[in-house]
C-alpha atoms as one frame of an Amber mdcrd trajectory, in Angstrom:
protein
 122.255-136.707 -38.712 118.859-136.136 -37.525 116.243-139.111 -36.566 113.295
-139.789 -38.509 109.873-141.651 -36.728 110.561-144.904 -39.088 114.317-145.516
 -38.969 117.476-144.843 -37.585 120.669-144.501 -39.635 123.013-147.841 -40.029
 125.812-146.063 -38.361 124.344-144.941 -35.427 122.363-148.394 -35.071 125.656
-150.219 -35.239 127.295-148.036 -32.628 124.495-148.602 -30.385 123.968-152.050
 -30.746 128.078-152.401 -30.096 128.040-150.414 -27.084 124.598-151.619 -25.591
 124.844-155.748 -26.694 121.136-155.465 -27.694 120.246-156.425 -31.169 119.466
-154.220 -34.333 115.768-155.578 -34.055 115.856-154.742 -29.902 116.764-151.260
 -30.532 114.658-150.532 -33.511 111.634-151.971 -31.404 113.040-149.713 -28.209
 113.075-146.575 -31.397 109.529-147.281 -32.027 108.344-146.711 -28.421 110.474
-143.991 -27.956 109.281-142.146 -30.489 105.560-142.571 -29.320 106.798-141.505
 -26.034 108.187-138.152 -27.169 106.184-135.131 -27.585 109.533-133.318 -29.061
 111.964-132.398 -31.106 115.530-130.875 -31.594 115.237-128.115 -33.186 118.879
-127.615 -34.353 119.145-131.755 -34.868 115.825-132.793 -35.052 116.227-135.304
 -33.378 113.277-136.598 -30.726 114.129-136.756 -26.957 111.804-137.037 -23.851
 111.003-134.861 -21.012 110.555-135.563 -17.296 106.508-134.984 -18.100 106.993
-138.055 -20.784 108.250-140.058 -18.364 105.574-139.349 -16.103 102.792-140.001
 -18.277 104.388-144.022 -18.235 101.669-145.676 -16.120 103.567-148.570 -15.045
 106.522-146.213 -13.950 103.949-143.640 -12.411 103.207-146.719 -10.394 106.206
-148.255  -9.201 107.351-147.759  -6.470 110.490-146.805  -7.729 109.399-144.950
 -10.758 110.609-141.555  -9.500 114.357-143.122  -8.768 114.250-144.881 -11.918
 113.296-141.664 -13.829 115.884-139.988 -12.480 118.480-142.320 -13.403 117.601
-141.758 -17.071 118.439-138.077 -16.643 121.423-138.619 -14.248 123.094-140.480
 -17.343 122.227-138.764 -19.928 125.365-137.491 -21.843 123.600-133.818 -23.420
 124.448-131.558 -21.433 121.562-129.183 -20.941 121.468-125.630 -22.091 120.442
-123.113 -19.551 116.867-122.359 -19.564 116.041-125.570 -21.164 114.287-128.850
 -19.594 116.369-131.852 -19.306 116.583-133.814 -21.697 116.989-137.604 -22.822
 117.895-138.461 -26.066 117.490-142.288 -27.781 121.121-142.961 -27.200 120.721
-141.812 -23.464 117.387-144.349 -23.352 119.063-147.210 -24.761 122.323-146.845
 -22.388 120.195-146.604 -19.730 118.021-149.916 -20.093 121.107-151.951 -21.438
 122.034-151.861 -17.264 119.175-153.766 -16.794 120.630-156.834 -19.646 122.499
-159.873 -17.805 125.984-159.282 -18.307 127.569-161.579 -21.469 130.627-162.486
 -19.866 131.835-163.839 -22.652 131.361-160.675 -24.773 130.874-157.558 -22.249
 129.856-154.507 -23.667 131.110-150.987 -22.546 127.039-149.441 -20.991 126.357
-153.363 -19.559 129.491-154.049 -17.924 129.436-154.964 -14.213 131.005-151.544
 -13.220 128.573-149.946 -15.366 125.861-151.941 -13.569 127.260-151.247 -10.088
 127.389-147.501 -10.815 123.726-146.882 -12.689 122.730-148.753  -9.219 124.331
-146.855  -7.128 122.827-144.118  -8.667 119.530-145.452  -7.342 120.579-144.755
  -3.623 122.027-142.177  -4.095 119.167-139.428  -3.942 121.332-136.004  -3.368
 123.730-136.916  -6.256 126.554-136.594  -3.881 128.214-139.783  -4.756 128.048
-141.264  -1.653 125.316-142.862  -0.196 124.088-142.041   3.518 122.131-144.558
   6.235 118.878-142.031   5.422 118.974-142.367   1.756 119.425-145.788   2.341
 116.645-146.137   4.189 114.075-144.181   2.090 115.379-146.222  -0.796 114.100
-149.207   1.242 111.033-148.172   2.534 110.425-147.418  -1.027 110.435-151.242
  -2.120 109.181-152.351   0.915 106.113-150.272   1.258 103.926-150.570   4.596
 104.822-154.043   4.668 107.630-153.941   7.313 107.184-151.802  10.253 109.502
-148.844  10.381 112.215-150.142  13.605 112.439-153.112  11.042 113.758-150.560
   8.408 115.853-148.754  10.642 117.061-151.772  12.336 118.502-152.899   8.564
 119.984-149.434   7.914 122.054-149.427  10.781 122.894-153.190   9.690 124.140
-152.368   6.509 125.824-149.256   7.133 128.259-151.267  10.001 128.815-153.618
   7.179 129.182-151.165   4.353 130.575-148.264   5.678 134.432-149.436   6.043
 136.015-146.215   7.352 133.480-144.962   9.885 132.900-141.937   8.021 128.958
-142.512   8.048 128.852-142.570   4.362 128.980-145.729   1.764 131.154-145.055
  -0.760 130.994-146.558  -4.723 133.981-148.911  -3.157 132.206-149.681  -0.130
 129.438-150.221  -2.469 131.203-152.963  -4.617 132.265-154.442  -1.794 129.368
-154.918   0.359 126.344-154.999  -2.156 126.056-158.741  -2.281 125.480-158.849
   1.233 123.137-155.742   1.171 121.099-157.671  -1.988 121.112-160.512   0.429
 119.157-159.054   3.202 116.762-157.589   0.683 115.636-160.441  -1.092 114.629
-161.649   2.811 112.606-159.246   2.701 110.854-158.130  -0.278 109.396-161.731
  -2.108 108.292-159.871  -5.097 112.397-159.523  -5.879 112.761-163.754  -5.783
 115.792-164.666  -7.139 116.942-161.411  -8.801 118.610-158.822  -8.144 117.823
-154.844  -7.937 118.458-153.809 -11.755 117.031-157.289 -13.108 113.938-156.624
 -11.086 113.296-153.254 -12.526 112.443-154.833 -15.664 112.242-152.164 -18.672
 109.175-154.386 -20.288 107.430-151.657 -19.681 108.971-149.421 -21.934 108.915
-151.764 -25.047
């Protein structure tokens, strides 16, 4: 059933608000800015999606530092797949999965998009810049310089690369797994938030607060 700019249908808002663990109100208010976002629609569904240009035209994301990682992320999990000769595309239900990573886990009530596997894997997503599903010292270290800016000189960077890949990489093979990944990331977070103050007491997907989306 196609979308309309005021509402969405009660079945659809149920599922979402089941699988995400945001409210009805949260994702009618994350609707509303989606559809002032979008500059299109299906035309066999009619339903509204966004483009990489909407995304772009975000100021906050076209200024964070992060902003072209995080855009990708939206298209890596979107679930359309895209029809050749056609831009990718993000749909609401793609949007909302995406930005329920960024929820605190309810651990009394987890929900299938914000569980901590689900968390762990939209994150490793972020380091993962080739889409090879594995993550190498390089693309570790551009994801780092990244967040860190001009602030730490560049042997500093390099000198945590190498750090984390002896303590990531398990088997040698020069490559960090999604394992490895799970296993290691505390102590990876930990030698960020050394680092980078702006991050305080959170961690990667908390700090890339979706505020500025709503």
């Amino acid at each position: 059933m196609g979308q309309t700019a005021s509402s969405l249908p009660e079945a659809e808002l149920e599922a979402l608000s089941i699988e995400s663990g945001l409210s009805r109100s949260g994702i009618l208010t994350l609707y509303k800015r989606f559809i002032s976002l979008s500059t299109h629609r299906d035309k066999n569904t009619n339903e509204y999606f966004l483009t990489e240009n909407d995304f772009l035209s975000i100021e906050e994301l076209d200024k964070n530092p992060l902003g072209r990682r995080i855009i990708d992320a939206f298209f890596a999990d979107a679930e359309v797949l895209q029809r050749e000769g056609e831009s990718k595309r993000v749909y609401f239900r793609d949007f909302v999965k995406v930005l329920s990573h960024f929820r605190p886990i309810n651990k009394n009530k987890p929900h299938p998009w914000n569980s901590r596997e689900a968390k762990l894997r939209f994150a490793f997503t972020m380091y993962d810049l080739n889409k090879s599903g594995t993550i190498t010292k390089d693309e570790f270290k551009d994801i780092l310089q990244m967040m860190i800016g001009k602030n730490v000189p560049v042997e500093q960077v390099n000198s945590i690369a190498d750090r984390t890949m002896r303590e990531a990489d398990r088997d040698g093979d020069g490559c960090i797994t999604f394992q490895e990944f799970c296993n290691v990331r505390s102590k990876v977070e930990y030698i960020l938030k050394i680092l980078i103050q702006a991050m305080e007491k959170t961690d990667i997907e908390q700090k890339m607060s979706f505020r500025f989306l709503t």
